[in-house]
C-alpha positions as CSV (number, residue, x, y, z in Angstrom):
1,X,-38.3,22.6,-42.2
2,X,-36.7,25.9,-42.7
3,X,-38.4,27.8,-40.1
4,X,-37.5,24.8,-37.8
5,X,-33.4,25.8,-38.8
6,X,-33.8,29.3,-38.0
7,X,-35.3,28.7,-35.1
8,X,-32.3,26.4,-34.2
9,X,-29.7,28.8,-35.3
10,X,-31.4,31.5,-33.5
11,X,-31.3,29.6,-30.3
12,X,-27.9,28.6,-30.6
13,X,-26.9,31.8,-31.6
14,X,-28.2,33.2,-28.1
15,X,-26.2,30.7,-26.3
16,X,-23.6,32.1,-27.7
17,X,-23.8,35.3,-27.2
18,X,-25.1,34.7,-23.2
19,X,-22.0,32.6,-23.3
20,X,-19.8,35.5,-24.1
21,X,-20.8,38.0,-21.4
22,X,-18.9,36.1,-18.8
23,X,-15.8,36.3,-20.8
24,X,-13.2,38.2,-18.7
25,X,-12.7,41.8,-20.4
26,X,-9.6,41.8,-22.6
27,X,-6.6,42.6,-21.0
28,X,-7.8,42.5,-17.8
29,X,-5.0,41.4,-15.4
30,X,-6.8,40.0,-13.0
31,X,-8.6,37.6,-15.2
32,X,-8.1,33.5,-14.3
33,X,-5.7,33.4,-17.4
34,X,-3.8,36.0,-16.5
35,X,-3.3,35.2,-12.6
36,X,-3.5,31.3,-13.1
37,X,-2.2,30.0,-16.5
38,X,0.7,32.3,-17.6
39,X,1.9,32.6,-13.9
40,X,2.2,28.7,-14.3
41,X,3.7,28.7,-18.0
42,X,6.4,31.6,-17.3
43,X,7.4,29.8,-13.5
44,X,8.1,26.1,-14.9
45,X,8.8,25.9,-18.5
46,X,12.6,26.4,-17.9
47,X,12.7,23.7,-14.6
48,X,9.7,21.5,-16.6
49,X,11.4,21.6,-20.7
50,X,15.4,23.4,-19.9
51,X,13.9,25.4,-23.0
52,X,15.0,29.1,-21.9
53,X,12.2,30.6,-24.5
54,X,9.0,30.1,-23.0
55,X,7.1,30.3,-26.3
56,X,9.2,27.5,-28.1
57,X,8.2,25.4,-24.5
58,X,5.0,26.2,-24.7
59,X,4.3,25.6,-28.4
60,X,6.5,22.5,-28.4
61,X,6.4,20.3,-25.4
62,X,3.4,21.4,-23.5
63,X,0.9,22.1,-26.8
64,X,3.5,19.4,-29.1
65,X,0.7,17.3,-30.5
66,X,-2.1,20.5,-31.1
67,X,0.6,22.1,-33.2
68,X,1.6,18.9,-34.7
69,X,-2.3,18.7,-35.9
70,X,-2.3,22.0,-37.0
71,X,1.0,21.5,-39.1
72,X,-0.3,18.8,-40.6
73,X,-3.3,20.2,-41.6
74,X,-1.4,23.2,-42.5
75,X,0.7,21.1,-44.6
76,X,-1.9,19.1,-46.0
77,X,-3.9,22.1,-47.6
78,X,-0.6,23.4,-49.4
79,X,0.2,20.3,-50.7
80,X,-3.5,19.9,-51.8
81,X,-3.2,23.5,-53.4
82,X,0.4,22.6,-55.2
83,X,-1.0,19.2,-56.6
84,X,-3.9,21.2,-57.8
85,X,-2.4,24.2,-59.4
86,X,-0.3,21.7,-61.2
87,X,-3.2,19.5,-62.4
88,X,-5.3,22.8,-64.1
89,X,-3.7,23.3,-67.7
């Protein structure tokens, strides 16, 4: 069974990596995210949310439920902690 896990992991660990060599070099500017996406983000987010920061439109009316889940999960885990640390004596 354990040689049956590693074989697993090894596979899926070579998917990964092929996976990751047709991941645009970093910083390239002429990558889809760079030419598509933030063209997109930096043209409408005033017209689209009359936010004039595009990072405040972005985070909170394009992407407002992801960083609502990752608030509450944020907050969840420090609540967690602060019940904890209060339970030890």
């Amino acid at each position: 069974m354990k040689g049956l896990t590693l074989l697993v992991l090894a596979a899926f660990a070579g998917l990964l990596i092929y996976a990751g060599t047709d991941f645009a070099v970093l910083g390239d500017p002429k990558s889809p995210a760079s030419t598509h996406v933030a063209t997109q983000y930096l043209l409408r987010s005033y017209p689209d949310t009359r936010t004039p920061n595009v990072v405040t439109s972005v985070l909170a009316d394009y992407r407002g439920f992801d960083t609502l889940g990752e608030t509450t999960v944020v907050f969840t885990a420090a609540a967690g902690q602060s019940a904890r640390s209060r339970a030890s004596p």
